[in-house]
C-alpha positions in Angstrom: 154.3 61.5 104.8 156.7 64.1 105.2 154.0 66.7 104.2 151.6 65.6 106.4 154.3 65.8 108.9 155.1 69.3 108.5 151.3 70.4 108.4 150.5 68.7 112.0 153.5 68.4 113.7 154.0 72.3 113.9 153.8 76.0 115.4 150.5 77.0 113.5 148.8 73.9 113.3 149.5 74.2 117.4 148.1 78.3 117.3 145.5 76.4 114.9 144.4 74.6 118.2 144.8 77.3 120.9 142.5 79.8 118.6 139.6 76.9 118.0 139.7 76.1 121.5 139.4 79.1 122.9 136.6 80.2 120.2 134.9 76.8 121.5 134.7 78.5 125.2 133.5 81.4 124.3 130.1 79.9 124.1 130.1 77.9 126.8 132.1 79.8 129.8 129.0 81.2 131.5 127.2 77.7 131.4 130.0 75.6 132.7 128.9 76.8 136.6 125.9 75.2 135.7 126.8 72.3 133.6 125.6 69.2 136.8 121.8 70.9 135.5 122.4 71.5 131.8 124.3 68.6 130.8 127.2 67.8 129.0 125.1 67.4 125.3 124.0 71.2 126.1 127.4 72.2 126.8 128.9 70.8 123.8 126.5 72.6 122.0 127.2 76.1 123.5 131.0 75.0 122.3 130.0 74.5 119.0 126.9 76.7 118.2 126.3 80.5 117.1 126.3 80.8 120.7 130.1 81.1 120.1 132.6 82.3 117.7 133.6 78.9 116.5 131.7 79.0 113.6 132.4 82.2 112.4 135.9 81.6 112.4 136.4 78.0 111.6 136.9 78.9 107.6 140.0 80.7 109.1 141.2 78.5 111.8 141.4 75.7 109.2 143.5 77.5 106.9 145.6 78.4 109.8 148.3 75.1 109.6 148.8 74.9 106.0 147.1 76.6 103.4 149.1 78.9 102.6 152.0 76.8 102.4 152.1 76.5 98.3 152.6 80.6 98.1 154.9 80.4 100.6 157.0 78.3 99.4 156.8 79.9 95.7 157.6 83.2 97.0 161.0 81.6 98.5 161.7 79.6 96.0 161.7 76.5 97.7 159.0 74.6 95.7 161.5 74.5 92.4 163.9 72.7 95.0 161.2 70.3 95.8 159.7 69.9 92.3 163.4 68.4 91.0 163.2 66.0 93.2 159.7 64.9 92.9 157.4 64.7 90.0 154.9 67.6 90.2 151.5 65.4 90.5 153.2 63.7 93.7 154.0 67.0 95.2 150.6 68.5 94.0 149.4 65.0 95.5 151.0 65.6 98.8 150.2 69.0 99.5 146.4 68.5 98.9 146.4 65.8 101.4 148.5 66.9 104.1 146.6 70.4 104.2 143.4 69.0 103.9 144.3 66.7 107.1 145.7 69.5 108.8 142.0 72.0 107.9 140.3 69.2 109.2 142.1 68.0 113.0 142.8 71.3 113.7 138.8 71.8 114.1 138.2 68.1 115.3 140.6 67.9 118.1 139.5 70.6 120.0 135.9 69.4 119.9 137.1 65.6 120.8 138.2 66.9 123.4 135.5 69.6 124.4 133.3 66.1 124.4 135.4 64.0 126.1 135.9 66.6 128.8 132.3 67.4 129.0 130.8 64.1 128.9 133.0 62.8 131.6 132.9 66.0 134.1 129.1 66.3 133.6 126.0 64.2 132.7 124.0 63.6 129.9 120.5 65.7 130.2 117.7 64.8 128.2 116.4 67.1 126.4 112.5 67.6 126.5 113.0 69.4 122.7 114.4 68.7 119.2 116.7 71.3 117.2 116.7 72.4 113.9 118.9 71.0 111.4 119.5 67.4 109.5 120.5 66.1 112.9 118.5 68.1 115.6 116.6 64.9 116.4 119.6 62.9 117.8 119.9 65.8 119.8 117.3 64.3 122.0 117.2 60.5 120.9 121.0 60.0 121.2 123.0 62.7 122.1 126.5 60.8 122.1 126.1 60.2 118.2 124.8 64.0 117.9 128.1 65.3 119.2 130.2 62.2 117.2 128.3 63.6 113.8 129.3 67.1 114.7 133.0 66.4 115.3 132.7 64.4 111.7 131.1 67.4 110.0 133.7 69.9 111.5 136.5 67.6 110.4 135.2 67.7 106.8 134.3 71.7 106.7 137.6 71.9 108.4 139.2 70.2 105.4 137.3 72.0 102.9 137.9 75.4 104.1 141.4 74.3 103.8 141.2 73.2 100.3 139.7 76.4 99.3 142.3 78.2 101.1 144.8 76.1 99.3 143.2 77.1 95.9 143.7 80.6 96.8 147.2 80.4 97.9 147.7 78.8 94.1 146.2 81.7 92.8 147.7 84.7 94.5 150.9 85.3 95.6 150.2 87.0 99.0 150.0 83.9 101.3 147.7 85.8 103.4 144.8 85.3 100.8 144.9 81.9 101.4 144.0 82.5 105.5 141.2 85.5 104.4 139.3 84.4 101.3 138.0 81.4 102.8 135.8 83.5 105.5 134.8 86.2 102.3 133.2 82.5 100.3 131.7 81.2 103.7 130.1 84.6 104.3 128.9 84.7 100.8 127.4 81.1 100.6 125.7 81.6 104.2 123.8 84.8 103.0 123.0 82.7 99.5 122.0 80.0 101.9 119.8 82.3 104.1 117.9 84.2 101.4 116.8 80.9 99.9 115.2 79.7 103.4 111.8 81.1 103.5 
C-alpha cells in the first residue's frame, strides 16, 4: 500500500497529469468554439485521436510516475535497505503493482475528466458515420460507452507501457531508459502493425 502510495500520491505522477492533459487539448482547442454543433462524443475524440499528441506520447507519459523507480532506487542504494526488510517477491510484488496503477490513472484521469467536462458542457451529436477500429460502431450507436471503452483501453496501454518501462529500468541502470524505450517499442510495433494492414 505504501508503494502504491508513493507512485500516485506524488510530483511526477502530478507532471504525469499536467503533460496528458495538455497533450489531450492539443487536439481539441480549435473545436471547443464550436463544440454546441460538434458534440461532446466529437470532442472527446479530437482529445484522444491522431488529431492530437496524446497518442504519440502516452508510452511516455505512463512511464512518467514510476517506472523508473527500480533503477533509481538501485543506483542509491536504497532498494538493499528495503529488501532486508521485506522478502524480495513482496517488493518485486509491490513495485509491479503500484507502477502499473500509476501507468494506467495517469492516462485515465485526464480523459475521465476530458468526458465528464465535455459531456456536461456540450451535447451528444449523432453521428451520421461509423469509424474505423473494433469499436467505431458505438461511435454512432452509443457514444457514452465509446468514450467509457476508450478511457478502459488507455488505462490498460497506460499500464502496460509502464510495465515495459519497468522492465527496462531492471535492465539498465540509467533510469531514463525506463521513460525512452517505451516510445522506441510502441514505434516499432505500430510500423509492424501498419505494414501488415493491406
Amino acid at each position: 500500500m505504501e508503494e502504491i502510495k508513493r507512485a500516485i500520491v506524488s510530483i511526477p505522477f502530478l507532471i504525469g497529469l499536467l503533460v496528458c492533459t495538455m497533450a489531450g487539448l492539443t487536439g481539441v482547442i480549435y473545436d471547443l468554439p464550436y463544440g454546441e454543433g460538434s458534440g461532446a462524443n466529437y470532442l472527446f475524440r479530437c482529445f484522444h485521436s491522431l488529431i492530437s499528441i496524446l497518442p504519440l506520447l502516452a508510452p511516455v507519459i505512463a512511464t512518467i510516475p514510476f517506472a523508473n523507480s527500480y533503477a533509481s532506487e538501485r543506483n542509491s542504494g536504497f532498494s538493499k535497505f528495503i529488501m532486508q526488510r521485506l522478502p524480495v517477491s513482496s517488493y518485486k510484488a509491490a513495485k509491479l503493482i503500484s507502477n502499473a496503477l500509476a501507468g494506467g490513472l495517469v492516462l485515465a484521469i485526464p480523459l475521465t475528466g476530458a468526458f465528464l467536462w465535455f459531456t456536461i458542457k456540450y451535447p451528444i451529436v449523432p453521428k451520421p458515420y461509423t469509424i474505423s477500429g473494433a469499436f467505431g460502431e458505438l461511435f454512432t450507436t452509443n457514444p457514452i460507452a465509446y468514450m467509457w471503452i476508450l478511457i478502459g483501453l488507455s488505462f490498460l496501454f497506460g499500464a502496460t507501457f509502464a510495465t515495459i518501462g519497468l522492465a527496462f529500468s531492471v535492465l539498465f541502470s540509467n533510469q531514463f531508459f525506463a521513460n525512452i524505450l517505451p516510445l522506441v517499442v510502441y514505434i516499432d510495433s505500430a510500423e509492424k502493425v501498419s505494414q501488415k494492414v493491406p
